[in-house]
BAPA-932419 format. One record per residue (C-alpha): x, y, z; residue number from 1. Coordinates in Angstrom, 1 decimal. Example, Ala and Ser with C-alpha at 12.3 -4.5 7.8 and 13.67 -1.06 7.14 Angstrom:
// BAPA-932419
@X 12.3 Y -4.5 Z 7.8 k 1 .
@X 13.7 Y -1.1 Z 7.1 k 2 .
This chain:
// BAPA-932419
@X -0.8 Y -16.6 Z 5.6 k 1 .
@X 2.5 Y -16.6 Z 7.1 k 2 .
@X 2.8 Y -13.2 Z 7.2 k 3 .
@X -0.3 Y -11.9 Z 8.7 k 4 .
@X -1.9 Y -14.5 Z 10.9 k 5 .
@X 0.8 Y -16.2 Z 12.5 k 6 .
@X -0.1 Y -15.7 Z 16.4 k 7 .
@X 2.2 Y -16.9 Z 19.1 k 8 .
@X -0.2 Y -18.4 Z 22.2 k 9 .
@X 1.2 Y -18.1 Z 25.1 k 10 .
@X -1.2 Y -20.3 Z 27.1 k 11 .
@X 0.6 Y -21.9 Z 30.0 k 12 .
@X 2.9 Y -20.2 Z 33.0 k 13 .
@X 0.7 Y -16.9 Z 32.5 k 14 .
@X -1.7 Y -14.9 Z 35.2 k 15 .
@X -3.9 Y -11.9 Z 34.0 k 16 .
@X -3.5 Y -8.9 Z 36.5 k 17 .
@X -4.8 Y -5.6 Z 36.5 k 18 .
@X -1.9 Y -4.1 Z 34.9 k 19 .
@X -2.0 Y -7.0 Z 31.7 k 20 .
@X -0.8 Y -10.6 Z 31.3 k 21 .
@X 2.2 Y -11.2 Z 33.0 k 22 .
@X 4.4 Y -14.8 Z 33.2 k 23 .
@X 5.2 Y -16.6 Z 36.4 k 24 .
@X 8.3 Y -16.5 Z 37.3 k 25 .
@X 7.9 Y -20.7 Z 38.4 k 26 .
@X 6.0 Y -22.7 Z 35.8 k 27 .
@X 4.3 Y -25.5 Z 37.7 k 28 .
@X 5.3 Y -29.0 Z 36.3 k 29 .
@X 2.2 Y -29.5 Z 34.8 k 30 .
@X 3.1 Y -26.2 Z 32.3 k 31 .
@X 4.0 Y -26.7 Z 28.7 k 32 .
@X 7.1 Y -25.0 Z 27.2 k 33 .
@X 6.5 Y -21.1 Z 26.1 k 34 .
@X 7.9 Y -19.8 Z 23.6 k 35 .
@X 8.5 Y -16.2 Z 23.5 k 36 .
@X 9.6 Y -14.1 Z 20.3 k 37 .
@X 10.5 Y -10.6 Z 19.2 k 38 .
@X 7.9 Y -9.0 Z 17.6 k 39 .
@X 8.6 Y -6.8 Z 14.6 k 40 .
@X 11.5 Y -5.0 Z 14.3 k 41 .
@X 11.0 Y -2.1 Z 11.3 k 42 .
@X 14.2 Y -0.2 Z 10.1 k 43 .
@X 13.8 Y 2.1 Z 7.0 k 44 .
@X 16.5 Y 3.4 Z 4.7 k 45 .
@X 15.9 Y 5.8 Z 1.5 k 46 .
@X 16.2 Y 4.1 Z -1.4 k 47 .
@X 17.1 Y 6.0 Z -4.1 k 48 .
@X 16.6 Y 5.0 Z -7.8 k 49 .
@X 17.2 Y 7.3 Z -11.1 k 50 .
@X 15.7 Y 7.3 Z -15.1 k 51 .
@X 17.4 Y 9.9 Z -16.9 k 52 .
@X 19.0 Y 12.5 Z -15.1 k 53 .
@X 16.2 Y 12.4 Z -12.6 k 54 .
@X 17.0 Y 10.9 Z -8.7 k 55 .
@X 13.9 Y 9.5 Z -6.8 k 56 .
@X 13.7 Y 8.7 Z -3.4 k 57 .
@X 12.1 Y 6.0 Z -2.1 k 58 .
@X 11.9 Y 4.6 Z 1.3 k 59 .
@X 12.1 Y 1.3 Z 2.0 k 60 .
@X 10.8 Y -0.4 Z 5.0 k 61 .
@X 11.2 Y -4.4 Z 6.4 k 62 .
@X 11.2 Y -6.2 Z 9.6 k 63 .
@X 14.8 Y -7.0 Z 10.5 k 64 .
@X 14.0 Y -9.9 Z 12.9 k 65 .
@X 13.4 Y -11.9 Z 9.4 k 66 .
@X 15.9 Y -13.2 Z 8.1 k 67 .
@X 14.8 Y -15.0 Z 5.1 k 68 .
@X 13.7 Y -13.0 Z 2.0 k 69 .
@X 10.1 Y -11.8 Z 1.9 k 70 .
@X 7.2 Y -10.5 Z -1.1 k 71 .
@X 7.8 Y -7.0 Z -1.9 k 72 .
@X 4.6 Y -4.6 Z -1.9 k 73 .
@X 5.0 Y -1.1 Z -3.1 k 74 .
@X 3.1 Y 2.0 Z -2.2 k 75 .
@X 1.9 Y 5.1 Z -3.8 k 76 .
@X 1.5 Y 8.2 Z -2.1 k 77 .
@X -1.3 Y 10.6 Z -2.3 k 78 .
@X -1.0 Y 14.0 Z -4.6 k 79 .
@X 1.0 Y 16.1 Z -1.5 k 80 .
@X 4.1 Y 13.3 Z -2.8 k 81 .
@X 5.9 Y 10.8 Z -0.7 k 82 .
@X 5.0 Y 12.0 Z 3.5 k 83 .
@X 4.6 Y 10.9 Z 6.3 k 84 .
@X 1.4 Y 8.7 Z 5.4 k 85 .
@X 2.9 Y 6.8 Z 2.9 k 86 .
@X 5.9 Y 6.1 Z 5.1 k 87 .
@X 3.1 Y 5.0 Z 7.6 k 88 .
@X 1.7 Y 2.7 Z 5.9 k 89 .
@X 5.1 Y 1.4 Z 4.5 k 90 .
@X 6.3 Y 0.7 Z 8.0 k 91 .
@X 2.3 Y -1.4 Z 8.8 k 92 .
@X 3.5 Y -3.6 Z 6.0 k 93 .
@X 7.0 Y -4.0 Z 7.0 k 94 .
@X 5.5 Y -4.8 Z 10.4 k 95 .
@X 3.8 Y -7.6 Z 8.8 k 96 .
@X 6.7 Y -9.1 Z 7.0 k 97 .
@X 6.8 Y -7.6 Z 3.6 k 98 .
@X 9.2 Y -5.3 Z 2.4 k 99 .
@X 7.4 Y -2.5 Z 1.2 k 100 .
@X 9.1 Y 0.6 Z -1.0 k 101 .
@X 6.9 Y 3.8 Z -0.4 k 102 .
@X 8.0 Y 4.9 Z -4.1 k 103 .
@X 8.6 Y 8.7 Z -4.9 k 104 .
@X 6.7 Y 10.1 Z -8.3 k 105 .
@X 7.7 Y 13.6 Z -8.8 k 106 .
@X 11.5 Y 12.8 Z -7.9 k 107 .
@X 13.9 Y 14.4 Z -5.2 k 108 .
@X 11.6 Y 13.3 Z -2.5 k 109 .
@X 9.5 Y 16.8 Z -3.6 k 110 .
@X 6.2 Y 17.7 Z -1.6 k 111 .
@X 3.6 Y 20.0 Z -2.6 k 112 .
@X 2.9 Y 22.2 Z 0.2 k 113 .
@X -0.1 Y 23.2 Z -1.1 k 114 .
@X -3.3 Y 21.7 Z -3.6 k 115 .
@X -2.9 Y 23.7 Z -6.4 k 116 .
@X 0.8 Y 22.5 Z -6.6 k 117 .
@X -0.4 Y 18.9 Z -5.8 k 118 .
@X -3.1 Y 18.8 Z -9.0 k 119 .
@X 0.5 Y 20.4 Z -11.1 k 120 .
@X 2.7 Y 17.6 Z -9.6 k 121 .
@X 0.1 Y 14.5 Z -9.9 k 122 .
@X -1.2 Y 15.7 Z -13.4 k 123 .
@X 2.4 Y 16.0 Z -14.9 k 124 .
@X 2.7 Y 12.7 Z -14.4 k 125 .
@X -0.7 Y 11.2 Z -15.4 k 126 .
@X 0.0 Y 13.0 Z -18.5 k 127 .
@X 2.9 Y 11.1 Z -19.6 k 128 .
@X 2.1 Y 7.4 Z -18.6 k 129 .
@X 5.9 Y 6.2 Z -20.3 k 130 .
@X 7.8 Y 8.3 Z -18.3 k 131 .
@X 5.8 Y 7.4 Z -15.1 k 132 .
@X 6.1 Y 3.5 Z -16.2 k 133 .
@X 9.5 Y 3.7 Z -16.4 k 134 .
@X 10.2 Y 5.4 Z -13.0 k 135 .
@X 8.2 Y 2.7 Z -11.8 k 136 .
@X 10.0 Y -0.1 Z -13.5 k 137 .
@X 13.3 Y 1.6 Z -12.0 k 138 .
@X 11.9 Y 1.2 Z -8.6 k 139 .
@X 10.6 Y -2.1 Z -9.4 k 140 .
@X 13.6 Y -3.4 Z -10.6 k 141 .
@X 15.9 Y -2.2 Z -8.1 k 142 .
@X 13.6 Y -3.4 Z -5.4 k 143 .
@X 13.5 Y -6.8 Z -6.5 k 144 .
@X 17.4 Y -6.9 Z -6.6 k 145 .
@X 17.4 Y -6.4 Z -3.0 k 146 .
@X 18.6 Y -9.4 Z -0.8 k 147 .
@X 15.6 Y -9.0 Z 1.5 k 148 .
@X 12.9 Y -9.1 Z -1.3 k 149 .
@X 11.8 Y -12.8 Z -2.7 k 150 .
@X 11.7 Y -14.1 Z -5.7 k 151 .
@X 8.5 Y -13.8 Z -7.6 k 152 .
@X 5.5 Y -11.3 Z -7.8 k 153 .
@X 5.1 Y -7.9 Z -6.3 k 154 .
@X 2.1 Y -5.8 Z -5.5 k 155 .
@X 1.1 Y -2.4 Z -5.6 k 156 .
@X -1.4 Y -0.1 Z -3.3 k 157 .
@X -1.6 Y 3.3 Z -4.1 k 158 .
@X -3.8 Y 6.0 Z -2.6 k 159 .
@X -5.7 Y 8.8 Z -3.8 k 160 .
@X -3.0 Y 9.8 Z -7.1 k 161 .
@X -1.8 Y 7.1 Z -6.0 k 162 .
@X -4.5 Y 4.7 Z -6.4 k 163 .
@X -4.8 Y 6.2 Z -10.0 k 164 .
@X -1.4 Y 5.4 Z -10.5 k 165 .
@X -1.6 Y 1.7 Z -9.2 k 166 .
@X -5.1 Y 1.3 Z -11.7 k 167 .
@X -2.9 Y 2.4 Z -14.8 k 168 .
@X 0.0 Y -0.2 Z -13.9 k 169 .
@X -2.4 Y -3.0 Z -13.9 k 170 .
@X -4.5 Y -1.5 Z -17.1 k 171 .
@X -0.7 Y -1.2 Z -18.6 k 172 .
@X 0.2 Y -4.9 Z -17.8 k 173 .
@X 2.5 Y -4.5 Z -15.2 k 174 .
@X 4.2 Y -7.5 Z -13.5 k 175 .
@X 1.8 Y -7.2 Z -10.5 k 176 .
@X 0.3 Y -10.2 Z -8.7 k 177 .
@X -2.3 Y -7.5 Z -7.7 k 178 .
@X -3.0 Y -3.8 Z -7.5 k 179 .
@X -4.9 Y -2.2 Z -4.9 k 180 .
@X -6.7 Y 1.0 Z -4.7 k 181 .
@X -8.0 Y 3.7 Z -2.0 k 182 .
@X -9.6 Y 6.3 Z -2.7 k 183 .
@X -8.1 Y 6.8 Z -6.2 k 184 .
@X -9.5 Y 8.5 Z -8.7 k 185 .
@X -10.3 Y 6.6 Z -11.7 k 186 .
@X -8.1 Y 8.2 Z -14.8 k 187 .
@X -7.0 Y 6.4 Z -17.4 k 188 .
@X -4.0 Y 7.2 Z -18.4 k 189 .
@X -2.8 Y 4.5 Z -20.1 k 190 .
@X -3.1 Y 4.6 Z -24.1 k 191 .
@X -2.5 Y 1.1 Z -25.0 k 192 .
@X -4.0 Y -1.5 Z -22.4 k 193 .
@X -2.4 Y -4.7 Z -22.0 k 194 .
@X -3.3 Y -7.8 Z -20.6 k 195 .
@X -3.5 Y -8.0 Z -16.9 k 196 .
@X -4.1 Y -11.4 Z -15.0 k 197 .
@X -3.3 Y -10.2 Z -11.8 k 198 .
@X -6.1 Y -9.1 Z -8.8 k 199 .
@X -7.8 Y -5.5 Z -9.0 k 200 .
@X -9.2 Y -4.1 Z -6.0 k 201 .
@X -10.3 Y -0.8 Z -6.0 k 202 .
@X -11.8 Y 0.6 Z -2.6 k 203 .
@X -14.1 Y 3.5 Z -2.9 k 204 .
@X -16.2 Y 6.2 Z -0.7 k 205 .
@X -19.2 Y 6.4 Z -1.4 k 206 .
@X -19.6 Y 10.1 Z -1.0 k 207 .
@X -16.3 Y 10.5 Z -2.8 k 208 .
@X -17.0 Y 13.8 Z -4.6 k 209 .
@X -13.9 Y 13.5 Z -6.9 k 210 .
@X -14.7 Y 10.4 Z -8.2 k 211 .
@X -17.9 Y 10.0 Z -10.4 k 212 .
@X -19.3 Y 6.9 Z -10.6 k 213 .
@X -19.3 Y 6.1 Z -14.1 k 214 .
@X -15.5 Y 6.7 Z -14.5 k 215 .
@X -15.3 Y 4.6 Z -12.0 k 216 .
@X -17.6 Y 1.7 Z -13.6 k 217 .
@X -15.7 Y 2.5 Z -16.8 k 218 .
@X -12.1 Y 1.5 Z -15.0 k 219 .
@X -13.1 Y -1.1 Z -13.8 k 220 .
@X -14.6 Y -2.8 Z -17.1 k 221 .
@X -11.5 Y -2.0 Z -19.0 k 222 .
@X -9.4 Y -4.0 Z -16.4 k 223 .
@X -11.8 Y -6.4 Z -16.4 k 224 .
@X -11.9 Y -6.3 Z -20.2 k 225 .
@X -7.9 Y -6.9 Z -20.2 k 226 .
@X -8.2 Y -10.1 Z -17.8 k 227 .
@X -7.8 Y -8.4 Z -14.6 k 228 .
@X -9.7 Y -9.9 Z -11.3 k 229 .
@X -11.9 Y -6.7 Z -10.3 k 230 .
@X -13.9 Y -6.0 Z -7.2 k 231 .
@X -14.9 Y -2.4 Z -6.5 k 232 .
@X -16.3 Y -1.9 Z -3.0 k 233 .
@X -17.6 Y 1.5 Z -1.8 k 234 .
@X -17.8 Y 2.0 Z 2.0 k 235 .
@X -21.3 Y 4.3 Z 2.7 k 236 .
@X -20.9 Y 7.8 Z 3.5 k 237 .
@X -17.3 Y 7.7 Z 3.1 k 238 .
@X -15.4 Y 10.9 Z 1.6 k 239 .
@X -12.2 Y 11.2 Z -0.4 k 240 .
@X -9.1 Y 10.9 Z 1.8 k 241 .
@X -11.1 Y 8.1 Z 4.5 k 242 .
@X -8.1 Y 6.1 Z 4.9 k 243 .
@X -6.1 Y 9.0 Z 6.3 k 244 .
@X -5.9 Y 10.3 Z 9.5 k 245 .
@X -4.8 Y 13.7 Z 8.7 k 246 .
@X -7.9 Y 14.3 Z 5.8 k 247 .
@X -10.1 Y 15.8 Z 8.5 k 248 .
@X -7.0 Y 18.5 Z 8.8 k 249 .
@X -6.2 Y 18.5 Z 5.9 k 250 .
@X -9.9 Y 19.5 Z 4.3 k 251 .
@X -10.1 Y 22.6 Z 7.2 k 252 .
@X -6.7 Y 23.9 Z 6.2 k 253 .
@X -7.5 Y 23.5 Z 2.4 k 254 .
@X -11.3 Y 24.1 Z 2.4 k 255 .
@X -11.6 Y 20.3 Z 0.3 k 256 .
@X -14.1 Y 17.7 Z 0.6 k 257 .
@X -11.9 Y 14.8 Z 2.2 k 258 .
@X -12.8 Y 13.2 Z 5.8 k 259 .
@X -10.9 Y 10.2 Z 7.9 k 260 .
@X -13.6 Y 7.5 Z 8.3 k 261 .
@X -12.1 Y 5.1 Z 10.8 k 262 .
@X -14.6 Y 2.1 Z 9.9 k 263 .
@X -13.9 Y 2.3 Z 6.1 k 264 .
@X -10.1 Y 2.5 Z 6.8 k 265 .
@X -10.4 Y -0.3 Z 8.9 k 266 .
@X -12.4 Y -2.4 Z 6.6 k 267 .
@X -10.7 Y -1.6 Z 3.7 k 268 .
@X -6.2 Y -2.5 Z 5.3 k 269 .
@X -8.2 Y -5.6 Z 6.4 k 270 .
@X -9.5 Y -6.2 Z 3.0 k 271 .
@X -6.3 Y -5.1 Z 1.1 k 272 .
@X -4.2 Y -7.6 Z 3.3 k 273 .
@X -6.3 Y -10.9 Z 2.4 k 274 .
@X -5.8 Y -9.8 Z -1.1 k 275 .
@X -1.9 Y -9.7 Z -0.5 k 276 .
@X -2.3 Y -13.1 Z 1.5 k 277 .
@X -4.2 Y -14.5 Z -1.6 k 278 .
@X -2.1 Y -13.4 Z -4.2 k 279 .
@X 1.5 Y -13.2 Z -2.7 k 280 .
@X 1.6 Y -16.4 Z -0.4 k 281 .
@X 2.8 Y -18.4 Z -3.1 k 282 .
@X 6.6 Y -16.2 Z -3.2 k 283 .
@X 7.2 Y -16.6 Z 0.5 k 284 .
């Protein structure tokens, strides 16, 4: 894809040293031309949307140095609401030439400081799947307004609460090209399933001790069941929380059963970016 595997060689006029790759400062005649280009250049701004009298802010991320418009991918935080993480992950897309929108759920740009608040925040808004569909549409439909975003299909990835969130907009029938999971615990929350054509891909731990593996065989049959492209993959001996660094801190501080696993995180970004090169190449 354009976005993610587009290399610049820069094979002629260069020396390795022991410091790194440096160019000559006199190409021989025999050189070819080099061309040399900026890499990324990420700039964020809040992006606020609103239903109701509610406000949310978003943050929306996108390389600069592009200047044509590009797929839009958004992302849904974890249960602590929109961090650092999310923002994180925002900015590794943006690097890549989306533009991403790390979306806020609970409104305000609210954190929980603390679990018990988190399982308040995230339920509330499991509980009432219209409400939470139509913050999303507000998000969705403000981000694809923007001059930066393309024409065409989004995507979602969502981690933890907000991999539950991103299963529910597929099993609602969102207007997703695909919907990608980490670590997100499987609850339905939508009433009324529609159809869903778009790729589900739901990455799992293993040792995942919040999500039990027949919820998780029973989401993944009513996508499939609504037309949905499904591929669960669980990662062995990974815990809840293994795509994020901060889950090894997080689990002292909190006394909870989460753990970073840097091969499963690894895996899984790799796996979640062919499925946005397979499914959102066709909007470039």
């Amino acid at each position: 894809m354009r976005h993610l595997f587009t290399l610049v060689c820069l094979t002629a006029g260069l020396v390795a040293s022991a410091t790194g790759v440096q160019a000559q400062t006199e190409p021989s005649s025999t050189d070819e031309a080099i061309t040399i280009q900026s890499g990324p250049r990420v700039v964020g701004e809040v992006f606020e949307y609103a239903t109701g009298d509610t406000t949310y802010e978003g943050y929306l991320t996108r390389n600069a140095n592009i200047d044509r418009p590009q797929p839009a991918v958004l992302v849904v935080h974890e249960w602590w609401g929109l961090d650092r993480y999310a923002r994180a992950r925002a900015d590794q897309l943006a690097a890549l030439g989306f533009v991403a929108l790390a979306v806020d759920m609970y409104g305000d740009g609210k954190l929980a400081g603390h679990p018990a608040e988190a399982k308040e925040f995230s339920s509330r808004v499991m509980q009432d799947w219209p409400a939470t569909r139509a913050r999303l549409e507000a998000a969705m439909g403000k981000l694809a307004e923007h001059p930066a975003v393309a024409a065409g299909g989004m995507a979602a990835i969502g981690y933890c609460f907000g991999g539950s969130v991103v299963m529910n907009m597929a099993l609602s029938g969102m207007p997703l090209e695909a919907a990608i999971s980490f670590h997100g615990v499987p609850t339905v929350a939508v009433k009324m399933p529609q159809a869903f054509e778009g790729s589900v891909r739901i990455h799992n731990g293993a040792d995942d001790g919040f999500v039990a593996r027949d919820d998780l065989i029973a989401m993944a049959h009513a996508l499939k069941a609504q037309g949905a492209d499904v591929i669960v993959t669980n990662y062995p001996g990974a815990k809840h929380g293994f795509t994020n660094p901060e889950a090894d801190a997080f689990a002292a501080q909190h006394d909870l059963p989460l753990a970073y696993d840097a091969a499963a995180d690894a895996a899984s970004w790799q796996a979640a970016l062919l499925t946005l090169d397979a499914t959102l190449n066709d909007h470039d």
